[in-house]
N, C-alpha and C positions, 0 to 999 in steps of 0.2 A: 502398559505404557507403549506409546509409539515409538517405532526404531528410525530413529532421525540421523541420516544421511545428508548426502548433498544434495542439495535443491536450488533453483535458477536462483539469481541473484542481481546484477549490478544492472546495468543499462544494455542494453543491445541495440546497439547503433537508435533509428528513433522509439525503438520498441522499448524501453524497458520494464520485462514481463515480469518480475519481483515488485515494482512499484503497482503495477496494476494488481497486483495479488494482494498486496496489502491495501490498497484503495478501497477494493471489493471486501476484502476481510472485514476492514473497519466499516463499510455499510453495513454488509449483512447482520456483524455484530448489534450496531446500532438502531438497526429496522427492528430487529428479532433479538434481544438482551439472554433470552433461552436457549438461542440456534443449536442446534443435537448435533454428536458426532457423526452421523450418515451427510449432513447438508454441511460440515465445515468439511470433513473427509473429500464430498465430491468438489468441494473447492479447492482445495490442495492441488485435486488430482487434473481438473479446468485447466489449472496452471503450471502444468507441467513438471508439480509434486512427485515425487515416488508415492506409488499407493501405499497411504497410510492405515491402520484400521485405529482408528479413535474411538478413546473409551467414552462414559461419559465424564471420568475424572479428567480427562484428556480437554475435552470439548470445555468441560468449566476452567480449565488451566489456560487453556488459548484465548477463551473470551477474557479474561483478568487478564492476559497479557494484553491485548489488542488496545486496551484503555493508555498504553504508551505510545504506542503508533497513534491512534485519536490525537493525541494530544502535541504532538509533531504535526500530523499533515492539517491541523485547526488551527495552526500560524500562520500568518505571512511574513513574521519577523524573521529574518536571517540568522538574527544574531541570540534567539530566544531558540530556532530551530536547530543551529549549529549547539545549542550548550545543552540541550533534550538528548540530541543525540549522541554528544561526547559522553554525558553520563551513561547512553546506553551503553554506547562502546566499554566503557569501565568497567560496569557490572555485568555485561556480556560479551566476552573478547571476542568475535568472530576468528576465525580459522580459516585465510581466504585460501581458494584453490583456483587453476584453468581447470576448466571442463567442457569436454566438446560431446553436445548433445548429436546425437545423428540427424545428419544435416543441414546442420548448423556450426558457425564458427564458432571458437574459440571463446568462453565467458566464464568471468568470476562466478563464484557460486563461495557458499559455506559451509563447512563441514564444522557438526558439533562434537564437541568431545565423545567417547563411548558412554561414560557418564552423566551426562548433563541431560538433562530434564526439554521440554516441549517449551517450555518459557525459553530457556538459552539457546534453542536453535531459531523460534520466531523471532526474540530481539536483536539476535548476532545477526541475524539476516537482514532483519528491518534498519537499523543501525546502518549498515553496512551498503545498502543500496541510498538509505536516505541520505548517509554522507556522501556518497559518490555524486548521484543526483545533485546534491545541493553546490557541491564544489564544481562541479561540470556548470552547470548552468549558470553558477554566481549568485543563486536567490532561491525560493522559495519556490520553485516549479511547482507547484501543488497548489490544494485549496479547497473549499466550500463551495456550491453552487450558490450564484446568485438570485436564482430563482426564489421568489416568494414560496414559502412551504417546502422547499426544496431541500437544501443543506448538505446534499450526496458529496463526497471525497472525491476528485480526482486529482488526476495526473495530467502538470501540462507539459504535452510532448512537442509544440510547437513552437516557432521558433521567429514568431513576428509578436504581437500582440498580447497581453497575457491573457491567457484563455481566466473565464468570469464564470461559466456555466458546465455544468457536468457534461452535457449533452445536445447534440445540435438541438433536441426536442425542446430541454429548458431555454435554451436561445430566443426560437421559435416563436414558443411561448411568450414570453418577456417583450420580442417585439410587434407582436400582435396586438400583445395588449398595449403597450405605448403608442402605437399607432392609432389603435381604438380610443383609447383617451385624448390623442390631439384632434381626431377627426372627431370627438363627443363637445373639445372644447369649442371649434371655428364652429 
């Protein structure tokens, strides 16, 4: 089993690199429902994880967790997203701490108990940023891409508009083609 420490957590000013971690998590899972402990390993480690060594009991224990973060950041409702993750909070009490990474200022993180299993350290963390996330911002920052065929998870870190698309490229896309189809209508 992996030894689960503290790991990034809540918001970092417009970065928050625990929301992107679970973004990515819930793709990768989603792309790849198999994804092996060396590709979820070097994703922990992407994100500024302590290097884990994941078993493959490890790697099926994480993807089965991941299907509750899916089902948080696949809302827009507030009030659907807030009650997802009070029950997470329930069943998995985070243990928040300050932790100053080098370099960097001062940020929540969570520490799981010595006991607790790989499930209670991804939910107290996912929990724990996506309530912050969601009370900082008043809504649902998150979401699906709108792109046709698309559906990837992000994180909306800005702060006009509410971001629609995963990626400038799905944007792109989406307005090319809308353009192609008024230019096919006149």
């Amino acid at each position: 089993m992996a030894q689960h420490r503290s790991t990034p957590q809540g918001p970092d000013d417009d970065n928050p690199r625990g929301l992107h971690f679970l973004a990515e998590l819930a793709n990768t899972v989603r792309e790849d429902p198999e994804v092996g402990p060396a590709e979820l390993q070097a994703l922990l480690e992407r994100h500024g994880g302590p290097p884990f060594r994941l078993t493959g009991a490890d790697a099926r224990e994480l993807r089965a967790a991941t299907a509750h973060v899916t089902a948080v950041l696949g809302t827009d409702d507030p009030d659907e997203a807030a009650e997802a993750i009070n029950t997470l909070l329930d069943r998995h009490p985070p243990r928040p701490r300050l932790v100053r990474l080098p370099g960097r200022p001062w940020s929540l993180h969570t520490r799981a108990p010595a006991d607790a299993g790989l499930t209670h350290w991804l939910l107290s963390t996912a929990a724990l940023a996506l309530g912050l996330w969601l009370s900082e911002r008043g809504g649902c920052a998150w979401g699906q891409c709108a792109a046709p065929g698309c559906g990837r998870f992000f994180v909306d870190t800005g702060r006009r508009t509410p971001q629609r698309y995963c990626s400038p490229r799905c944007a792109t896309r989406v307005r090319v083609a809308a353009h192609r189809a008024q230019r096919a209508a006149d």
